[in-house]
C-alpha positions in Angstrom: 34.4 243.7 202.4 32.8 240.8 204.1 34.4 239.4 207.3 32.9 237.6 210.0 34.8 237.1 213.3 33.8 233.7 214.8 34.8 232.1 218.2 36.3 228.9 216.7 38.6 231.2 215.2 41.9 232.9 216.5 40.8 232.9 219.7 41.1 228.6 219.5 44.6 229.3 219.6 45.2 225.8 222.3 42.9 223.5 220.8 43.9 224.7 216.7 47.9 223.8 218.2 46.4 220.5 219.5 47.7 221.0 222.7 47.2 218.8 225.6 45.7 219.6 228.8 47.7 217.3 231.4 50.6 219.0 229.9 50.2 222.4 230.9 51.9 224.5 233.3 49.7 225.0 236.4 49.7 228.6 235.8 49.3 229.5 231.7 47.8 232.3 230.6 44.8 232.2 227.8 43.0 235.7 226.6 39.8 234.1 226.6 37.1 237.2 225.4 37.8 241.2 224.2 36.2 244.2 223.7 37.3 246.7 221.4 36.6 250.4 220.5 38.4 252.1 217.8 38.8 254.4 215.3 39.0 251.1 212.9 35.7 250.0 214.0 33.3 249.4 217.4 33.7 245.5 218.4 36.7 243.0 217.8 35.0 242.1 214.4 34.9 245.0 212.8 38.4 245.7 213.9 39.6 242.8 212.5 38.1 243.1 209.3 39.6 246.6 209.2 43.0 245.6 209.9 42.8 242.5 207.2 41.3 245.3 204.8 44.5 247.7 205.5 41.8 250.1 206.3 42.8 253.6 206.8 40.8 255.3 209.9 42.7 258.5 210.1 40.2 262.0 208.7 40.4 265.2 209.8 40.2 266.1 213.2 36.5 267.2 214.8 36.8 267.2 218.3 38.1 270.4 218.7 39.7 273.3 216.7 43.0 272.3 214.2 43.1 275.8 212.7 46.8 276.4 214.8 47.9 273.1 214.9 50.5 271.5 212.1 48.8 268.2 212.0 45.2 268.5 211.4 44.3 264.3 211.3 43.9 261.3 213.4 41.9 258.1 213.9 38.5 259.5 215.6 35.7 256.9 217.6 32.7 258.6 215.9 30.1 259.9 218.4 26.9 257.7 217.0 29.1 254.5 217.9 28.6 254.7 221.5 24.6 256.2 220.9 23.1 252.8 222.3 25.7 253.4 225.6 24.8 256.8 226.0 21.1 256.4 226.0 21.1 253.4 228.7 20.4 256.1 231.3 19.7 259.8 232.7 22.9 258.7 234.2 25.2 258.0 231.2 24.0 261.1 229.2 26.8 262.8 230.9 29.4 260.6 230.9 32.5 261.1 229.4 33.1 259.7 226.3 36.2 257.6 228.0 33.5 255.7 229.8 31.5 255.3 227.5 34.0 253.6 225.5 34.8 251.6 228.2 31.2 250.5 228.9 31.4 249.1 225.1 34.1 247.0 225.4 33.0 245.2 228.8 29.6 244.4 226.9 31.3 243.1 224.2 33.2 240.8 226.7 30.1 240.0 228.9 28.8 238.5 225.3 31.5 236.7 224.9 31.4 235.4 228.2 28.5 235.8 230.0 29.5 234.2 233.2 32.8 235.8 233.7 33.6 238.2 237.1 37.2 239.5 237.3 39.1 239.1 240.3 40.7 242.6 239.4 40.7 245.1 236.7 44.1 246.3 235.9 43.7 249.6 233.1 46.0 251.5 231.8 44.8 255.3 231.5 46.9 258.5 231.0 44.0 261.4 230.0 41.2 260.3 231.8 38.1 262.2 230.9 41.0 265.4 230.0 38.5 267.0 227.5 35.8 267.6 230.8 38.9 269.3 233.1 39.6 271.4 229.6 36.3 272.6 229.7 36.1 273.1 233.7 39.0 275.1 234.0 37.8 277.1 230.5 34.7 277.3 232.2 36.6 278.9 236.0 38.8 281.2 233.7 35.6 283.1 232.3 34.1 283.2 235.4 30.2 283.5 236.6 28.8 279.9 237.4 27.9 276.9 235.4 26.3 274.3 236.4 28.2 271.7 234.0 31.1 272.0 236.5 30.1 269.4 239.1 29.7 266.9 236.3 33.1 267.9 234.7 34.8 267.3 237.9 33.2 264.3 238.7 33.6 262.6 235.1 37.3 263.8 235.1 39.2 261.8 236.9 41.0 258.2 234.8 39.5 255.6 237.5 35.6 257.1 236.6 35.6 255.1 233.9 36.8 251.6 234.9 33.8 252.3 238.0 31.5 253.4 235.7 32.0 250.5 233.0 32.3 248.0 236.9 28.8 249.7 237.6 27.7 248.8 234.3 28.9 245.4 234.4 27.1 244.9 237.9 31.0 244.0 239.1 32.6 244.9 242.0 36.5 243.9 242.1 39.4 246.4 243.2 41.5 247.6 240.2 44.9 249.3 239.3 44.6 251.8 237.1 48.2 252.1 235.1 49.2 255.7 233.8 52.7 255.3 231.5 51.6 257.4 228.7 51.4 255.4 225.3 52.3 252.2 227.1 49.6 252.5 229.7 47.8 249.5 227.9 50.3 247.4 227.1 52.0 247.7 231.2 48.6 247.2 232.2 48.2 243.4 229.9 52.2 242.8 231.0 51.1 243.0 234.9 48.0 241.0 234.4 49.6 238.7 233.0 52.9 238.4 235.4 49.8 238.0 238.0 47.8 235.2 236.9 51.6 233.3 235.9 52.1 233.6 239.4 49.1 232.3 240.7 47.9 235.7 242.6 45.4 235.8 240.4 43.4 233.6 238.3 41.1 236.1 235.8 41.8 239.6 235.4 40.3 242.3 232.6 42.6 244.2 231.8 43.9 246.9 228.7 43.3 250.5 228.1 41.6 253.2 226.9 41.9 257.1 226.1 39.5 259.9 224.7 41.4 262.3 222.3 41.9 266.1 224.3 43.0 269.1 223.0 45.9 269.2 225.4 47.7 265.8 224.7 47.4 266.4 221.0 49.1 270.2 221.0 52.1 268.4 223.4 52.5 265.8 221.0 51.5 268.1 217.9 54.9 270.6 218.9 57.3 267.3 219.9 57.0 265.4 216.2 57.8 268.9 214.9 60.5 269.7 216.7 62.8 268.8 213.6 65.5 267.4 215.7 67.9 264.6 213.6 69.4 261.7 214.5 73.2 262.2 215.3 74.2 258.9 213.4 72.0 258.9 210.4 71.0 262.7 210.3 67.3 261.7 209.8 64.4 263.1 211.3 64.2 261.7 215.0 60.1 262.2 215.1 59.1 261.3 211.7 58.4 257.6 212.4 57.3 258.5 215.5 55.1 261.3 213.8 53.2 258.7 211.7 52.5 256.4 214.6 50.8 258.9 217.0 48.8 260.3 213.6 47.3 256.7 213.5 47.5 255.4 216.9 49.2 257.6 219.5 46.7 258.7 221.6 43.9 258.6 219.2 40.5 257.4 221.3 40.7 253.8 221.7 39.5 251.1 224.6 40.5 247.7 224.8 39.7 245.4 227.5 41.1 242.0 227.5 39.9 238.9 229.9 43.1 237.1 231.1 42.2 233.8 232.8 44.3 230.4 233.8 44.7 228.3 230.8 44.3 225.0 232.4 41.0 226.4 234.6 39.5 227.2 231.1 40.4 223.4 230.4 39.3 221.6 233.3 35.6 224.1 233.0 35.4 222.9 229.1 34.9 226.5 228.2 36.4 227.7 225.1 39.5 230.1 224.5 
């Protein structure tokens, strides 16, 4: 299927709606530029187009070992869509996939707009880099040395990659990083938001990412199956539930938004 994704499309939302500048509130909020990594596609084009296809991303799992698990599928970020990422540097080679992902989506942003440096960087984040603590505490269990520990540790942690993706970026803003489990992303875009409506701030990036682990997925594998009913209707509590995490629970994903002051973006002429 054909699709192209052009800037004089959705994202003219005020000018398409004809509104008018001297009419704004001093303090709306535009998304003016995204990134986007996901099982649907690398980039906000080829997301879209997957989405207006009703394009199914969810195979078989190959990050790790189903054989014991119930549910043996989810939407997967394949590994050669983030080659380019990986082979910037010596450096990156051992990054985590999570920043990795999260390097993508601020390029695609920077190419959207080039001259943009965020006052703040609010992400939401709940796994981190879990699949490198997995294999550092695998890795202490069996015991002897390894010298993939250090780098385990120090790709680990959630905040390594909004600093790794800042270091990319050549920024350097403070940022929040938000960890509410599947909402992590969406609290994340609410208090960017709520921050540039108040005037605190006046351009933020902002969203979320996660890296598929081993861990999250057996936790959520065993609660979708726990076969509990619904006291009113007697239906399966998890089944809707079950088909939402399948597709896009906590399936690897990044998305970085830029949130900037509506009637700055005017008064600059840049577009939205």
């Amino acid at each position: 299927m054909a699709c192209s994704f052009a800037r004089s499309g959705v994202w003219e939302f005020a000018h398409s709606m004809a509104v008018n500048p001297t009419t704004l509130q001093s303090h709306a909020v535009a998304i003016v530029a995204a990134g986007v990594v996901s099982p649907l596609g690398r980039g906000i084009g080829e997301t879209a187009c997957a989405l207006r296809a009703g394009r199914d991303c969810v195979t078989e799992i190959s990050a790790f070992d189903v054989a014991k698990t119930r549910c043996k599928t989810a939407g997967q970020v394949e590994d050669a869509w983030l080659d380019d990422v990986r082979a910037t540097s010596k450096k990156t080679r051992r990054f985590h996939k999570a920043s990795l992902m999260m390097m993508a989506a601020a390029r695609e942003v920077r190419a959207m707009d080039a001259a943009f440096a965020p006052e703040q960087m609010i992400i939401g984040a709940t796994g981190g880099g879990m699949t490198y603590g997995e294999a550092f505490y695998r890795s202490l269990s069996k015991g002897g040395s390894d010298r993939r520990r250090a780098a385990w540790l120090a790709n680990y942690n959630p905040q390594k990659a909004v600093l790794d993706a800042q270091e990319d970026a050549g920024w350097r803003t403070p940022s929040i990083i938000i960890a509410n489990a599947c909402a992590s992303g969406t609290n994340a875009m609410g208090h960017a938001f709520e921050l540039i409506r108040r005037g605190t701030r006046r351009a933020i990036l902002c969203g979320g990412y996660d890296a598929i682990s081993e861990m999250f997925w057996s936790i959520r594998n065993q609660c979708v199956y726990l076969g509990y009913t619904c006291p009113e209707c007697q239906k399966p509590m998890f089944d809707g539930l079950r088909d939402t995490l399948r597709k896009t629970g906590k399936c690897p994903r990044c998305h970085s938004f830029v949130m900037d002051d509506l009637s700055r973006r005017f008064v600059d002429g840049n577009w939205i």
